[in-house]
N, C-alpha and C positions, 0 to 999 in steps of 0.2 A: 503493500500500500504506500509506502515511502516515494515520494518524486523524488527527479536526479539532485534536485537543488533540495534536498531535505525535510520538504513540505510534506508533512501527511494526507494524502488525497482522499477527498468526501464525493463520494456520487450519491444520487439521489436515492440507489439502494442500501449506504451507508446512513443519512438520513431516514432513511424509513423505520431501519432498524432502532435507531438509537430515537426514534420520535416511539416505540411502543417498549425496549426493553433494553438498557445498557449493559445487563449482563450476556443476552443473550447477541450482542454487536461483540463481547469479548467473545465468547465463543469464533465465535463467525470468522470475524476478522484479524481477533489478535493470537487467535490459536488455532487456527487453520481447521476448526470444526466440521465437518461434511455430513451433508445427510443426505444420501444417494436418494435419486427417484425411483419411481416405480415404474415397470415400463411403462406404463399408459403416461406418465408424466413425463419419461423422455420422449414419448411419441410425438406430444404434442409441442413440447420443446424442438426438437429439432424438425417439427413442420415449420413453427416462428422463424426458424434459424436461416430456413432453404426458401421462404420468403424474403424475409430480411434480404437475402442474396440476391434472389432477384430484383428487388427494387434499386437495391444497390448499382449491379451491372448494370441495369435496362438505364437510369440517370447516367453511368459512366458509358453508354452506347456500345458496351458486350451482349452478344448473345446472351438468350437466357433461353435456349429450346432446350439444350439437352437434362436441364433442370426440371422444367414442368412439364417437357412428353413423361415423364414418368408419374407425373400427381395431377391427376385430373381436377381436384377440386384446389388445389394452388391455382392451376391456369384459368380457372374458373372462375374465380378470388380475382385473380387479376384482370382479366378482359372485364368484371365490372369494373373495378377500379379506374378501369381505363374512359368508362364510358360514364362513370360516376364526375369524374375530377379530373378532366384533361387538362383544364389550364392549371392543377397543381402541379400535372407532371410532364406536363410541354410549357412552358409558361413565355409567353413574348418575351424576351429579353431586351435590356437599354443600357445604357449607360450608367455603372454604379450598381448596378445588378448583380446579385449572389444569389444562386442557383444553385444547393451542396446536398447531396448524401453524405451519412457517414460523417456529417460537421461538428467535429471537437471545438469546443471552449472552454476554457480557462481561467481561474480568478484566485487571485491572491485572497484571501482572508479571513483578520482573525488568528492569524497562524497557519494557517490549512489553507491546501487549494485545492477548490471548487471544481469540480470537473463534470462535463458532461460531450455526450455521442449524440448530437443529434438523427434520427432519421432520415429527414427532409428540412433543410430551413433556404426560406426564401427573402431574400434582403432586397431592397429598394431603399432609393431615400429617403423615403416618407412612411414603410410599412415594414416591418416583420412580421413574419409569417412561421411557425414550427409548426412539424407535419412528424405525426407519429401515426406505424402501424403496431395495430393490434390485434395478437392474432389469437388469441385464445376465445371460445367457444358464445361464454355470455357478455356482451356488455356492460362495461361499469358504470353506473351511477355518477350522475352528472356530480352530488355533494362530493362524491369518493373522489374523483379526480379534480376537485379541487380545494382538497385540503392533501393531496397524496405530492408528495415531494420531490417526484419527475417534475408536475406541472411547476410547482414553485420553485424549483432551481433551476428547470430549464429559461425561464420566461425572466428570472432575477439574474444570471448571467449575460442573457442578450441584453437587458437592459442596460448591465453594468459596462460590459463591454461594445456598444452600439455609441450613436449620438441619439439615440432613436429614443422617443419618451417611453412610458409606459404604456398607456394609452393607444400606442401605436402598435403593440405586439399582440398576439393572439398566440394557441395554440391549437390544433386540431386533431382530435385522436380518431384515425379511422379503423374503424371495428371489420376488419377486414372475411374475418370468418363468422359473422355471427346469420345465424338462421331464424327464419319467420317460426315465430310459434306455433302456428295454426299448420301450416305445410311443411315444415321442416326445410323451404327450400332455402340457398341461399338467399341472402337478403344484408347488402351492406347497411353502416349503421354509421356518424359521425358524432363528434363531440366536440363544440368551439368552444372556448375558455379565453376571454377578453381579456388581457392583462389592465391595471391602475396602477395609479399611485400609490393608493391605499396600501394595494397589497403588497406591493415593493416595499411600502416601509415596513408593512408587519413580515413580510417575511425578512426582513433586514433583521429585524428586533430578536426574530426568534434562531436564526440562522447565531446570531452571536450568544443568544443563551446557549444551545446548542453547545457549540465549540467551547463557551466559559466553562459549561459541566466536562466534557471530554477532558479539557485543560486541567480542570483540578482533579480528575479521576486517573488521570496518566501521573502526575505528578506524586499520589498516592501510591501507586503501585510499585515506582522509584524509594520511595521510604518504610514501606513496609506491603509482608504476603496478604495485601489487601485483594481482593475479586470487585467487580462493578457491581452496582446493586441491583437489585432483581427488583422486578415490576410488581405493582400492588397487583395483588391474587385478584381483587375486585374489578381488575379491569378486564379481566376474562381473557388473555392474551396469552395463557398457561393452556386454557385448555386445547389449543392445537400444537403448542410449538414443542417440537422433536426434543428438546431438552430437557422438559420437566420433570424427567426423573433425577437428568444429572442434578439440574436444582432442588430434589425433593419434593416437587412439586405435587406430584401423583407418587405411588407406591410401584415397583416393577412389575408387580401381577397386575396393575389398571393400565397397562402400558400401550397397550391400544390405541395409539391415537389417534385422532379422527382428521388424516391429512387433509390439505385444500381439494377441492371438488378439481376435477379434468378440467370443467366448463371455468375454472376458475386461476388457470396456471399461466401465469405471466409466459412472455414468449423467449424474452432473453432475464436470465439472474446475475444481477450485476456484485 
């Protein structure tokens, strides 16, 4: 997790973790924890993956046949997509124009730097634009992705690093595989998320909580075999996660956990 320049590096799924449980972020990340999928959960992980891929290429103008002659419902996915949002994925270009897959950013702060992979982000001098696929089964909830800390660190990095106000950026999440309820058939789905001011500053405010708790809980760890402290049991964030036995949480015979739904499996774990 260390950058070259010594900076400890936070992604959005670093925030996630440590926005529901700081012990379970040591785990994770300071002790190289793993907790294998199940197949059905690499299934559908490495469909995200082989998507991911092709949006990638098809933006960098590579071939993508020999990828999706093999997944009929990938090329599926994507010929809507196509016919969904052409001008996010052909988009007129001008002058001052950014037009990126796969766009990295960057930001000092607080100690830590901020790191994210965009999808798709589209620049102009008047607009930002970030384009996320998503490719797992159901839809999230318009509250969930926006208080979920993809959105708030994607949209608070462009801002920071942009001239671009708040107000001027968006984000968009397209629900790439999700299906009609009534027919099961395909059926794309989107999600726009206006950036502000507002929330630039709240998530400025909490982005430095954040790092102020990690700061004193690193510098613990340095002065004594102290551990991060474990999340209130009340907040119900025990009863899924893979650890609660190492935390005591449960007893080994209740070990059973009741993992994330298929319909519910992020596309890439960052």
């Amino acid at each position: 997790m260390a950058d070259s320049v010594g900076l400890l590096s936070l992604s959005q799924g670093h925030l996630n973790v440590l926005s529901q449980c700081d012990r379970r972020f040591q785990y994770l990340f300071l002790e190289g924890l793993i907790v294998p999928p199940s197949p059905d959960q690499q299934a559908s992980l490495d469909w995200g993956s082989r998507f991911h891929l092709v949006m990638q290429q098809r933006q960098m103008g590579l071939p993508t046949e020999q990828i999706t002659a093999q997944d009929a419902e990938l090329q599926a996915s994507l010929e809507q997509l196509l016919i969904a949002a052409p001008e996010v994925l052909s988009p007129p270009k001008g002058e001052g124009t950014l037009h990126q897959s796969e766009h990295r950013r960057t930001l000092s702060f607080n100690n830590y730097l901020l790191t994210a992979i965009y999808d798709l982000v589209h620049l102009t001098p008047n607009r930002g634009e970030i384009f996320d696929w998503k490719t797992y089964l159901v839809p999230r909830k318009r509250a969930y992705l926006e208080r979920d800390w993809q959105s708030r660190l994607y949209l608070f990095l462009l801002a920071e690093t942009t001239d671009l106000p708040p107000e001027a950026l968006s984000i968009t999440y397209w629900f790439v595989r999700s299906r009609d309820p009534q027919t099961q058939a395909l059926h794309l789905q989107k999600e726009t998320i206006q950036y502000s001011r507002l929330r630039h500053q709240q998530t400025r405010q909490d982005l430095t909580t954040i790092s102020d708790r990690l700061t004193r809980q690193f510098a613990a760890l340095q002065t004594q075999a102290a551990m991060f402290p474990k999340v209130d049991l009340a907040k119900g964030y025990c009863d899924t996660c893979p650890f609660a036995v190492r935390c005591q949480r449960i007893s080994p015979a209740d070990s059973e956990m009741s993992l994330p739904a298929l319909s519910h499996i992020d596309e890439v774990a960052l």
